[in-house]
N, CA, C and O atoms as a GROMACS GRO file, in nm:
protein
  288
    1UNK      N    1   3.628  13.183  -8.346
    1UNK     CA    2   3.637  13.262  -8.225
    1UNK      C    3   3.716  13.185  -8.120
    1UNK      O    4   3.696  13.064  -8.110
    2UNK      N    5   3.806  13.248  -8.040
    2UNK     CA    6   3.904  13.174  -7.944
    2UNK      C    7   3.821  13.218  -7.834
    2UNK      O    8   3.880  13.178  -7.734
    3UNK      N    9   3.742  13.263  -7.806
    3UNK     CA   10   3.742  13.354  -7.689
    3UNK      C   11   3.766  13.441  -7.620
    3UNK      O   12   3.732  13.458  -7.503
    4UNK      N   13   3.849  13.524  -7.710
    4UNK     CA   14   3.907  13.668  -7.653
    4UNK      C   15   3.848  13.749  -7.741
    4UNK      O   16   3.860  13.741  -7.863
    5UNK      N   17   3.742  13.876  -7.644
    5UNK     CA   18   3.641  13.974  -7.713
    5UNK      C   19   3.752  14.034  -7.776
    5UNK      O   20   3.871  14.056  -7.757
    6UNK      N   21   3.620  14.063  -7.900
    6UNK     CA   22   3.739  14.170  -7.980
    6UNK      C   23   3.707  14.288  -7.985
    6UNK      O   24   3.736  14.350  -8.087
    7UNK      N   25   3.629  14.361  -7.865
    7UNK     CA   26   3.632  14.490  -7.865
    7UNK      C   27   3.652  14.508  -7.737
    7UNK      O   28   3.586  14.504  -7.634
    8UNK      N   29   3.765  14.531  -7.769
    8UNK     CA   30   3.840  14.547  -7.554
    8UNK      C   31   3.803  14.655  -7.542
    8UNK      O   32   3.885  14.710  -7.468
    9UNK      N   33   3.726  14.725  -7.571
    9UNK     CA   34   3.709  14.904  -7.509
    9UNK      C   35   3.585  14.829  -7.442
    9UNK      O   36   3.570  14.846  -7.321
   10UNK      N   37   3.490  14.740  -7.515
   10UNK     CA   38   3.337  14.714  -7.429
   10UNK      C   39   3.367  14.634  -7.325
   10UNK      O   40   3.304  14.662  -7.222
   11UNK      N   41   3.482  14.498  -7.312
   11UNK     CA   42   3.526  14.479  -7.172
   11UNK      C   43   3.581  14.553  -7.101
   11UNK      O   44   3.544  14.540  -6.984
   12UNK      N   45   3.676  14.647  -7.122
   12UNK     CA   46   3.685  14.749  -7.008
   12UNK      C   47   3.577  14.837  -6.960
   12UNK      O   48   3.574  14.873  -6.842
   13UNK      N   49   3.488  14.874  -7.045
   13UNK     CA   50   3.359  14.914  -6.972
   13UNK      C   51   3.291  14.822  -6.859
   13UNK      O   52   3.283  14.875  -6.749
   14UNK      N   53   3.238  14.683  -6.871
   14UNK     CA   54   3.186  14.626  -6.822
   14UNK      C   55   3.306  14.548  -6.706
   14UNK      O   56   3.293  14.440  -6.650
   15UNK      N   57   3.371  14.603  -6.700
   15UNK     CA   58   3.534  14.541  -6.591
   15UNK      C   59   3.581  14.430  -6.557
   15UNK      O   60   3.604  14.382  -6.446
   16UNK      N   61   3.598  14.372  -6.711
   16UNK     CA   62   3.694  14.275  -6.694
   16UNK      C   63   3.818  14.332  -6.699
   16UNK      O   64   3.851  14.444  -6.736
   17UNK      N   65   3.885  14.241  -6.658
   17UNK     CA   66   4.031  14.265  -6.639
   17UNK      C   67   4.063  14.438  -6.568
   17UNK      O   68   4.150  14.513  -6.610
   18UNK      N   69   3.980  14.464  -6.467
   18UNK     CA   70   4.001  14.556  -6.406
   18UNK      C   71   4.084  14.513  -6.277
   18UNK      O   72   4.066  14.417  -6.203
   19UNK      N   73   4.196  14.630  -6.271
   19UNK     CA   74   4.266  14.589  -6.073
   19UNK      C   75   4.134  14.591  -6.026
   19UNK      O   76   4.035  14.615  -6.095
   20UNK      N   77   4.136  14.564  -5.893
   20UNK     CA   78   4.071  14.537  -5.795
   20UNK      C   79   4.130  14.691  -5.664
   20UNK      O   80   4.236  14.673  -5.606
   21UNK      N   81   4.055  14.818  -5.637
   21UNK     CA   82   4.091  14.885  -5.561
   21UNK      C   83   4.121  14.849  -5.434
   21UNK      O   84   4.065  14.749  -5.387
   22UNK      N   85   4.219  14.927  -5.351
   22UNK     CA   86   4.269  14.877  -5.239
   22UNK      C   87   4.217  14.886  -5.126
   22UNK      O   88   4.251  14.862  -5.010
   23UNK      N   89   4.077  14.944  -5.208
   23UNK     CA   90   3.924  14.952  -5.092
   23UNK      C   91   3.905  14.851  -5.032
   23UNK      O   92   3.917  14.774  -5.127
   24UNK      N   93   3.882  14.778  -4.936
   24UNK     CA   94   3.774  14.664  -4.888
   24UNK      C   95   3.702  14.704  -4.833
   24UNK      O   96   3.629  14.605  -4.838
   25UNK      N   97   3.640  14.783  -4.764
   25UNK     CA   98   3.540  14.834  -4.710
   25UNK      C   99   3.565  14.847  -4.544
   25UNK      O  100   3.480  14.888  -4.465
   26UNK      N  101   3.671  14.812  -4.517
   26UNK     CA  102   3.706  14.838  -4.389
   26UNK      C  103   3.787  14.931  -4.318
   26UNK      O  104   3.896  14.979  -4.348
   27UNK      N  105   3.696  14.953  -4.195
   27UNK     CA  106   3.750  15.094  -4.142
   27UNK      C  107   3.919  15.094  -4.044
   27UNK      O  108   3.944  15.011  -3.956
   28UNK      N  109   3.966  15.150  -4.066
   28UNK     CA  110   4.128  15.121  -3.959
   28UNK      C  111   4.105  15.068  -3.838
   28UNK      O  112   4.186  14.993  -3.782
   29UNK      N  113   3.990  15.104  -3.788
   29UNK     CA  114   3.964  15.050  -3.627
   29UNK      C  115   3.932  14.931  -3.657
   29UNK      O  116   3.984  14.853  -3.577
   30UNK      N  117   3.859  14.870  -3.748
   30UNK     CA  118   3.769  14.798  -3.747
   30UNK      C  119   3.934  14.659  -3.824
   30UNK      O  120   3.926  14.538  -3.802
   31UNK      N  121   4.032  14.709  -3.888
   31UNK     CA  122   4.177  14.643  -3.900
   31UNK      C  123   4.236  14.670  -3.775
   31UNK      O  124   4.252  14.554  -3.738
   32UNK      N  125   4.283  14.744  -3.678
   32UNK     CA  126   4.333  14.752  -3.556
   32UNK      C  127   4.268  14.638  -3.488
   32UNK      O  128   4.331  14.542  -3.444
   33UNK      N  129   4.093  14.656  -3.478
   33UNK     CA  130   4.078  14.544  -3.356
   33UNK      C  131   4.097  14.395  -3.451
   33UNK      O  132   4.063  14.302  -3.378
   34UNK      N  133   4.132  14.355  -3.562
   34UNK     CA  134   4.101  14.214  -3.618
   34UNK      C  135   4.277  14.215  -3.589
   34UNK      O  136   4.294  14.094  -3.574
   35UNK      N  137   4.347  14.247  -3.580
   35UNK     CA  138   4.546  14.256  -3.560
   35UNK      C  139   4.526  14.217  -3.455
   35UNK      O  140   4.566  14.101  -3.446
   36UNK      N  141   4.478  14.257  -3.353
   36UNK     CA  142   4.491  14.264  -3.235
   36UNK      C  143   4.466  14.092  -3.198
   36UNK      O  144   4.575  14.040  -3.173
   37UNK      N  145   4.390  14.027  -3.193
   37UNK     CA  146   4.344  13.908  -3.213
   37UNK      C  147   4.397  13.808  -3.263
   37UNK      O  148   4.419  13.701  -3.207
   38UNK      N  149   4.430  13.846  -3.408
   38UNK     CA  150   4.458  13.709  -3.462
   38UNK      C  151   4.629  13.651  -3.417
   38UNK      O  152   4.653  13.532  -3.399
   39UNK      N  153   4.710  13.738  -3.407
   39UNK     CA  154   4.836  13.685  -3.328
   39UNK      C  155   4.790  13.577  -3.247
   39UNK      O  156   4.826  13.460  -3.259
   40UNK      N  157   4.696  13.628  -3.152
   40UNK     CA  158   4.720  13.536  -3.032
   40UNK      C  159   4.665  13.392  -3.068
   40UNK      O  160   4.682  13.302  -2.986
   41UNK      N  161   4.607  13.368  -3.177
   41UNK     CA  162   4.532  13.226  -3.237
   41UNK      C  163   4.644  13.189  -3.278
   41UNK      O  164   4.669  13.071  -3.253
   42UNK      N  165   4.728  13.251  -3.337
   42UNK     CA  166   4.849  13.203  -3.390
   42UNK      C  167   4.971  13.121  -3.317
   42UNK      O  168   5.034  13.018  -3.340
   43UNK      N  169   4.968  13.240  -3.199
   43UNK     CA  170   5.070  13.157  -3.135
   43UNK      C  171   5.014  13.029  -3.037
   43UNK      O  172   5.065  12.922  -3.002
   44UNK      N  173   4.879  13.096  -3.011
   44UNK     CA  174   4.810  12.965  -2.916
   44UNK      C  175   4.846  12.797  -3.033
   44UNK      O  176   4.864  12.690  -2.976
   45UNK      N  177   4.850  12.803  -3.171
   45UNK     CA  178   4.802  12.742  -3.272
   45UNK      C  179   4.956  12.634  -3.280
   45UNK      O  180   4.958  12.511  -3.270
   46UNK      N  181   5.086  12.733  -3.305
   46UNK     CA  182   5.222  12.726  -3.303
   46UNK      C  183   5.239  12.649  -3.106
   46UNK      O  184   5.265  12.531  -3.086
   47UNK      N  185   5.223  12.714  -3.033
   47UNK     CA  186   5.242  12.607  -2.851
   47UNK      C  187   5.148  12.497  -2.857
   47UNK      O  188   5.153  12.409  -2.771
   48UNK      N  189   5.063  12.493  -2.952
   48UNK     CA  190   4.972  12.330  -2.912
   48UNK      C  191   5.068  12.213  -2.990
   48UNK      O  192   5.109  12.105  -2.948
   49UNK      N  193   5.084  12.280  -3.116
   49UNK     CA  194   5.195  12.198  -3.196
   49UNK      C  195   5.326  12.132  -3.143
   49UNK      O  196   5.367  12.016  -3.143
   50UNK      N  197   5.386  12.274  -3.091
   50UNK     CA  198   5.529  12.245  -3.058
   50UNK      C  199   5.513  12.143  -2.912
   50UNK      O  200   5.586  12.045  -2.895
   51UNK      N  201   5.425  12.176  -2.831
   51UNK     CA  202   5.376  12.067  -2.726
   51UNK      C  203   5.322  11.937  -2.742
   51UNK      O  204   5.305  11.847  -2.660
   52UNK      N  205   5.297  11.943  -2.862
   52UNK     CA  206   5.243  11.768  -2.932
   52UNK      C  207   5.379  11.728  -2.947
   52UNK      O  208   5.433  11.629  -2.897
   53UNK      N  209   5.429  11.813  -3.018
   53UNK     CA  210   5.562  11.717  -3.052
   53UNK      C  211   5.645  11.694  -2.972
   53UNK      O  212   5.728  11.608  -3.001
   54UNK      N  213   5.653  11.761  -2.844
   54UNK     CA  214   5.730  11.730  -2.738
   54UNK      C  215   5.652  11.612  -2.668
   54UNK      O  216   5.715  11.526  -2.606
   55UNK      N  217   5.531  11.610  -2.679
   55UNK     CA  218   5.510  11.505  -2.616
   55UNK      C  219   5.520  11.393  -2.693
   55UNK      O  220   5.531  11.284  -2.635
   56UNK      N  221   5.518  11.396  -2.792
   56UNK     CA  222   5.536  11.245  -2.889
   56UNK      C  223   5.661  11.173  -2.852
   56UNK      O  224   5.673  11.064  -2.798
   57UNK      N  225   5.774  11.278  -2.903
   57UNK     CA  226   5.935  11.265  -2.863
   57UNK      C  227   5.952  11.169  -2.721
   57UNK      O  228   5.967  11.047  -2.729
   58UNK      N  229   5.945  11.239  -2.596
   58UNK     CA  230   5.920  11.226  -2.476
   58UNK      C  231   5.833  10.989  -2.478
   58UNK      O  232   5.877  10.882  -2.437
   59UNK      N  233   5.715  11.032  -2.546
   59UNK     CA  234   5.656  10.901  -2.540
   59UNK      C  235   5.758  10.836  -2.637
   59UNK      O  236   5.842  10.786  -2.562
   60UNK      N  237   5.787  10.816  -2.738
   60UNK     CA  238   5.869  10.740  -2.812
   60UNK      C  239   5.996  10.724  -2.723
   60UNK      O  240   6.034  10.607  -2.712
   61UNK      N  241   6.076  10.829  -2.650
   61UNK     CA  242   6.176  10.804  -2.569
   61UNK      C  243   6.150  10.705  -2.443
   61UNK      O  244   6.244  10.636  -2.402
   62UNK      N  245   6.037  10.698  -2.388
   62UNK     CA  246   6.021  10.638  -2.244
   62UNK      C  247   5.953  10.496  -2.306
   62UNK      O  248   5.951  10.413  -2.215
   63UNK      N  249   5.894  10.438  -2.434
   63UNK     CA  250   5.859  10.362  -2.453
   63UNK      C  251   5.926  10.259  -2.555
   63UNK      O  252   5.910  10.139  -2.578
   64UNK      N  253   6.011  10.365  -2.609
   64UNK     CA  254   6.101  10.294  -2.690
   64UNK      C  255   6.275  10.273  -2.669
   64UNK      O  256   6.339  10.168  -2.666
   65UNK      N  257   6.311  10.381  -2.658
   65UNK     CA  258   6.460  10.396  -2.606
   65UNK      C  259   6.490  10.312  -2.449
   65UNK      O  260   6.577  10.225  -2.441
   66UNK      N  261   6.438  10.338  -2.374
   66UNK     CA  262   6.461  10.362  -2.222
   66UNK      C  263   6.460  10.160  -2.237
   66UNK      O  264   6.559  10.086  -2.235
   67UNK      N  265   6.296  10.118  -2.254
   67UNK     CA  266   6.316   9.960  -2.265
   67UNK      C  267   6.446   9.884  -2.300
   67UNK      O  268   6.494   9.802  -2.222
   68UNK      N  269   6.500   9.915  -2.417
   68UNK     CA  270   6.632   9.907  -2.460
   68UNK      C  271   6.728   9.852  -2.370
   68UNK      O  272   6.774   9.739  -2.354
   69UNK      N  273   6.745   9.962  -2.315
   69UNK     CA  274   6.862   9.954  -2.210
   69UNK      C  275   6.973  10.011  -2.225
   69UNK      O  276   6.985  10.011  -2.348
   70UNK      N  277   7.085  10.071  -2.173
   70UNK     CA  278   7.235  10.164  -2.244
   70UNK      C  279   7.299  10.041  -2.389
   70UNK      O  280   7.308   9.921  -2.414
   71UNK      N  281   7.321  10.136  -2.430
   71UNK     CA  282   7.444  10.097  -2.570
   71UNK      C  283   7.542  10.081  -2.527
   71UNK      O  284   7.606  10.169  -2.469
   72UNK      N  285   7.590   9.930  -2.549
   72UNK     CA  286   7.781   9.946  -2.520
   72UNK      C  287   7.794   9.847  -2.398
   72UNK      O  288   7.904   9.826  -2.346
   0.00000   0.00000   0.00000
């Protein structure tokens, strides 16, 4: 035995290898208000980032470059 039943009519009864319907149990309002929301985590998520890295840049420039002194 490999492991593959050999009466695929009794696994399709019991639903293996069935799709999965495009049901989830949720109502349109109830997807309208979760849309509505999650953008804004997103972009709050994307400006904390892009502001770290500006501030890293910024500190590496004033602590590293600037000491230096001009090139040339």
């Amino acid at each position: 035995m490999d492991g593959v039943p050999r009466d695929i009519g009794a696994a399709a009864d019991a639903g293996e290898g069935r799709v999965p319907s495009d049901d989830d149990g949720l109502s349109k309002k109830a997807i309208d208000e979760a849309l509505k929301e999650t953008p804004k985590g997103a972009f709050a998520l994307a400006g904390l980032t892009v502001g770290l890295l500006m501030a890293a840049w910024l500190a590496i420039y004033i602590f590293v470059f600037l000491p230096r002194g001009s090139v040339g």
